[in-house]
C-alpha positions as CSV (number, residue, x, y, z in Angstrom):
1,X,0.0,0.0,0.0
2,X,1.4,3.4,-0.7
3,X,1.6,6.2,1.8
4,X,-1.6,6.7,3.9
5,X,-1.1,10.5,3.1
6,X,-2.7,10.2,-0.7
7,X,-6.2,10.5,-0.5
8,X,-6.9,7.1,-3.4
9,X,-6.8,3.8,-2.9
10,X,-4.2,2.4,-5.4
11,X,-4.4,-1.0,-6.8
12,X,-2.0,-3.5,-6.2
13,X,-0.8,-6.1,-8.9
14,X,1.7,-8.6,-8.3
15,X,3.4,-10.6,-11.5
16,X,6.7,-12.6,-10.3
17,X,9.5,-9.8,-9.6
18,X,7.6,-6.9,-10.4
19,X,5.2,-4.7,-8.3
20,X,2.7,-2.6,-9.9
21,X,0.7,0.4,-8.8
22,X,-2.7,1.8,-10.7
23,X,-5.2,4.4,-10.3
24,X,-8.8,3.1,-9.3
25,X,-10.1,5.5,-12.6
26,X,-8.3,3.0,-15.3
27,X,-11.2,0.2,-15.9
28,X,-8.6,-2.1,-17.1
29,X,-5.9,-4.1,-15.2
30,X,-2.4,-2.9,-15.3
31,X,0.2,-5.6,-16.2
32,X,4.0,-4.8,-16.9
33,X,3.2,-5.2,-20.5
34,X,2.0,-1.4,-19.9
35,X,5.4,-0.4,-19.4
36,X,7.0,-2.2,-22.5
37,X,7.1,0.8,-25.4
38,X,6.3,-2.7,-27.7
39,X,3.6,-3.7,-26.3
40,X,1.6,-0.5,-26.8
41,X,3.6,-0.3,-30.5
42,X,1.8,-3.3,-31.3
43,X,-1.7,-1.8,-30.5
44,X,-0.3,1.4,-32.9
45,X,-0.8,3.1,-29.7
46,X,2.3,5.8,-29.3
47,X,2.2,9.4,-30.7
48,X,5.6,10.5,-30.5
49,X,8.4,10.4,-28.6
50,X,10.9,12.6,-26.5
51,X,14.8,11.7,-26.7
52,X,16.7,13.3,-24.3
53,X,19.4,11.2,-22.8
54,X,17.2,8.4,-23.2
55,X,13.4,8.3,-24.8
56,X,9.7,9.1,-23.5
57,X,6.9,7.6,-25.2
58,X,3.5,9.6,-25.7
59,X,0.7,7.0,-25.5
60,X,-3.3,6.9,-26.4
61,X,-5.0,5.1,-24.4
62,X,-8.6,3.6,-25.2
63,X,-10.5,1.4,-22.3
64,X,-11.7,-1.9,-23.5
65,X,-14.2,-2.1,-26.2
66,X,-17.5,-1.4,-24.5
67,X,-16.3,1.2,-22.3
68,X,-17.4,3.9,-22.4
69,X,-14.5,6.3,-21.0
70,X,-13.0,9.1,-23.1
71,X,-9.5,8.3,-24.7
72,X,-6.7,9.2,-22.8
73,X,-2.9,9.9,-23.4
74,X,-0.2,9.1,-20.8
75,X,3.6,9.2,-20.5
76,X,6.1,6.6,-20.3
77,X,9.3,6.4,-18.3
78,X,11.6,4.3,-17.8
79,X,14.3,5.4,-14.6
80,X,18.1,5.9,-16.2
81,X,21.0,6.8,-14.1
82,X,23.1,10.2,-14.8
83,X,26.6,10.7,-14.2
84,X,29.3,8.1,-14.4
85,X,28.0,5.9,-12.3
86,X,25.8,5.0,-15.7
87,X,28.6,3.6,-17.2
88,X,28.2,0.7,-14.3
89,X,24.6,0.6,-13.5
90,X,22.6,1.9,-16.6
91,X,19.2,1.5,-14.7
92,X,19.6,-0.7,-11.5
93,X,18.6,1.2,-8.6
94,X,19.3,0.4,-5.0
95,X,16.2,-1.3,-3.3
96,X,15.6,-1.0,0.5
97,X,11.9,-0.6,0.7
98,X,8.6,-0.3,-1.9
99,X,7.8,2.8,-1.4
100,X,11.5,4.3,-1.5
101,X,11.9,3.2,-4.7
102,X,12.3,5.8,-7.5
103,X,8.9,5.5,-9.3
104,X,6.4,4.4,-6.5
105,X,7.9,7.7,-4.1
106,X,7.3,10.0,-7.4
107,X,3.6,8.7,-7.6
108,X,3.5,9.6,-4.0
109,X,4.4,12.7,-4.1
110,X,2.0,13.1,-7.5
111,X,-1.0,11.8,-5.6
112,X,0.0,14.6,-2.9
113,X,0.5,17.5,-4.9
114,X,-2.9,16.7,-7.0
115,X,-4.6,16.1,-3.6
116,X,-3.3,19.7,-2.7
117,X,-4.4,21.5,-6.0
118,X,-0.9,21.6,-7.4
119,X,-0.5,21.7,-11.4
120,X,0.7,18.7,-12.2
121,X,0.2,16.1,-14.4
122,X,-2.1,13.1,-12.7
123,X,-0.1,10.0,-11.7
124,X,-1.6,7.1,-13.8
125,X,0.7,3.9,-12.9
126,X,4.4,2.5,-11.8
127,X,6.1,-0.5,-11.6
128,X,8.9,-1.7,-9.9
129,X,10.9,-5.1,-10.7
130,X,13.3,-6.4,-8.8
131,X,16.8,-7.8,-10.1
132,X,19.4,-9.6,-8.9
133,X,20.3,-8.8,-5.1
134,X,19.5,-5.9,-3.6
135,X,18.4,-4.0,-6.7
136,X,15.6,-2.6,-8.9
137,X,14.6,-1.2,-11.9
138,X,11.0,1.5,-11.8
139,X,8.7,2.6,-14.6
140,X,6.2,5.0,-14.4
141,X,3.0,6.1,-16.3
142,X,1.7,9.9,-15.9
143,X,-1.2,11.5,-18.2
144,X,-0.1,13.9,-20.4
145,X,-1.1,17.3,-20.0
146,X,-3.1,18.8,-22.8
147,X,-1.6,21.1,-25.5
148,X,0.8,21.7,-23.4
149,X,4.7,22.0,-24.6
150,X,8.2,22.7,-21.9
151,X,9.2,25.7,-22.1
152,X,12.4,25.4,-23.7
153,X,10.3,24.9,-27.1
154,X,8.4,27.9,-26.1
155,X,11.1,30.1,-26.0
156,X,12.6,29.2,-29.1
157,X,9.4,29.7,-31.0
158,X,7.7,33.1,-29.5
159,X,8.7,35.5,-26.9
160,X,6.4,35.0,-24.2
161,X,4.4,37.7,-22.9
162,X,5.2,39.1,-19.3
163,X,1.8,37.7,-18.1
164,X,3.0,34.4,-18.8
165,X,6.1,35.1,-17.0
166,X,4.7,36.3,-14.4
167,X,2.4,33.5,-14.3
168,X,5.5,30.7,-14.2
169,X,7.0,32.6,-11.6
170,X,3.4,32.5,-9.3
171,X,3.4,28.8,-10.2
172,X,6.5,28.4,-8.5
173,X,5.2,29.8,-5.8
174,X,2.8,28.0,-5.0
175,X,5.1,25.1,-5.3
176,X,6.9,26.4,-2.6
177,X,4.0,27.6,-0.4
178,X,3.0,24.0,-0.6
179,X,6.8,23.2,0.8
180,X,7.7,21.1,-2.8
181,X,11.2,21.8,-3.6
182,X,11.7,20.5,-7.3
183,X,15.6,19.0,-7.3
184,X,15.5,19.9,-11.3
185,X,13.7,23.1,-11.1
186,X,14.7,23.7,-15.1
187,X,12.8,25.2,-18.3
188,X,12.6,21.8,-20.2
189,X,10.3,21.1,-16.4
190,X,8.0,24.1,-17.1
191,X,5.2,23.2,-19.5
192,X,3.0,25.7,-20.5
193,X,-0.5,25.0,-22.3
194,X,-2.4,27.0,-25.1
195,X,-4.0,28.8,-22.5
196,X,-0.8,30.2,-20.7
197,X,-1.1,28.0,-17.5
198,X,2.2,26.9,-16.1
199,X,2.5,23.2,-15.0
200,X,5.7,21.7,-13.2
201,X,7.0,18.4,-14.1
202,X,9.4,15.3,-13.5
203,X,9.1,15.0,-9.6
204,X,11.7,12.3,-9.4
205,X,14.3,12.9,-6.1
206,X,12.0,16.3,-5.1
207,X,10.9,15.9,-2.1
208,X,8.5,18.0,0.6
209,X,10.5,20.8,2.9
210,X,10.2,22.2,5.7
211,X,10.6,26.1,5.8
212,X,14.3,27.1,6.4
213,X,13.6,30.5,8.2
214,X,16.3,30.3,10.5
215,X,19.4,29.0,8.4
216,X,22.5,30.6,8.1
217,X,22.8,29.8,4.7
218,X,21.0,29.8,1.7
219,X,17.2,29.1,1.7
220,X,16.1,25.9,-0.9
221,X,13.5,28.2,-2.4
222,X,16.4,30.5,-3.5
223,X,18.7,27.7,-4.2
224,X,15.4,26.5,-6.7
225,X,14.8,29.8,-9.0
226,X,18.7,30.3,-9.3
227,X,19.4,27.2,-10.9
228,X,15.8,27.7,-13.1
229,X,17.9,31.4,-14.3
230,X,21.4,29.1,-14.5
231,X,19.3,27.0,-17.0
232,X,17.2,29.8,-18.7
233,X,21.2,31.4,-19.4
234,X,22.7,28.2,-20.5
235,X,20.0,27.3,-23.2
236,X,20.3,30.7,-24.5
237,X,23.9,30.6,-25.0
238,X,23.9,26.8,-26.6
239,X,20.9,28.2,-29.0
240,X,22.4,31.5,-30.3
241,X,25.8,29.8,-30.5
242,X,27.0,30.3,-34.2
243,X,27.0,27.1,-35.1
244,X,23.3,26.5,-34.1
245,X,22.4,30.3,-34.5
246,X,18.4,30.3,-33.0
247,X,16.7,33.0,-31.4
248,X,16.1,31.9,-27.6
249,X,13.7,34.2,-26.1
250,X,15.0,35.4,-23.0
251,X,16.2,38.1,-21.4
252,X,17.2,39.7,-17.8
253,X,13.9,41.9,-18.4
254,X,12.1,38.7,-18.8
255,X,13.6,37.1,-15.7
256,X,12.4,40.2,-13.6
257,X,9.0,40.0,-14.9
258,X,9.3,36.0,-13.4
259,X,10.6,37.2,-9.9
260,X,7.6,40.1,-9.9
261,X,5.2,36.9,-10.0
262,X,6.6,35.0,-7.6
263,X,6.6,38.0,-5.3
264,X,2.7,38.6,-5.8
């Protein structure tokens, strides 16, 4: 069972090695074949992709004929490691308890955040599968927020208006109102729909805070929206580099507008 702090009741599937969590609002059962990119390639079920260091599939999802539930699209991702340690364990994850594990603590913290009002998108299923020993490998399935796009496309295609940057910088508010300190805090984590409304991302390693009124140094609320304007300044270097030579839309004026929002 996952933390008595969500407000569902998730459903619990066991196959062999593997674990799986579901929300109560998907009518059909969720086996690991849901987290196999081939398995919903046979049903000509993906929409695109996202390659970044490694690749997120966009996936329609219909019920079982005779539903009667509205198609849906979700998210699929499969946990990589970073750094060098990658070159040893590509995806094998220290395992100590369920609900420490990589994707069932991101659902977690989902289910909170949702429960709390928090744009985000809605957690939709994980899995975790254990391997040899004492380790692990996690999946997990979010829905995919509508007409939506990060920000980092955004910016290369428009200059946003200062309402919108006001608006991403009173998002992150929030955020940190609500004690969520995002451990990635970066524009490719900021969608922003048709509509202008801002939407934080990829909750994997964030974790809830407690106010730091008191310490000496510097507060994680600060520590979050400097490395947001570290990112916002390295994009926009790698873009208008001559060898790329694209237009990234950002500017100190725009980062003011950002800081004017969050201080609302």
């Amino acid at each position: 069972m996952l933390s008595d702090s969500t407000a569902i009741l998730w459903r619990q599937t066991i196959e062999k090695n593997q674990t799986i969590f579901a929300h109560p609002s998907l009518e059909d059962t969720v086996t690991s074949d849901w987290f196999n990119a081939d398995y919903w390639s046979g049903k000509r079920a993906i929409t695109g992709e996202s390659k970044g260091r490694n690749t997120t599939y966009f996936i329609k999802y219909n019920a079982d004929s005779g539903s009667s539930s509205p198609e849906r699209h979700f998210v699929l991702r499969h946990y990589y490691r970073g750094g060098l340690v990658s070159k040893i364990l590509h995806d094998e994850f220290l395992y100590t308890e369920l609900n420490k594990t990589r994707s069932i603590a991101e659902l977690t913290m989902l289910q909170k955040m949702v429960d709390l009002g928090l744009p985000v998108p809605n957690p939709i299923a994980a899995m975790v599968t254990k391997v040899a020993g004492l380790w692990c490998r996690n999946d997990i399935l979010i829905e995919k927020i509508a007409d939506a796009k990060d920000g980092f496309h955004w910016l290369l295609a428009e200059d946003l208006s200062d309402d919108v940057w006001q608006n991403i910088g009173a998002t992150i508010k929030r955020f940190h109102q609500a004690r969520v300190c995002h451990s990635d805090l970066n524009i490719h984590n900021i969608m922003i729909d048709n509509s202008g409304k801002v939407f934080l991302i990829d909750f994997d390693r964030c974790e809830f805070r407690e106010p730091e009124f008191n310490a000496p140094a510097i507060f994680w609320q600060q520590a979050n929206l400097n490395r947001l304007l570290r990112s916002l300044r390295k994009e926009k270097d790698k873009a208008e580099n001559p060898t790329i030579n694209k237009k990234f839309h950002f500017s100190d004026a725009k980062w003011q507008q950002l800081l004017l929002g969050y201080a609302k």
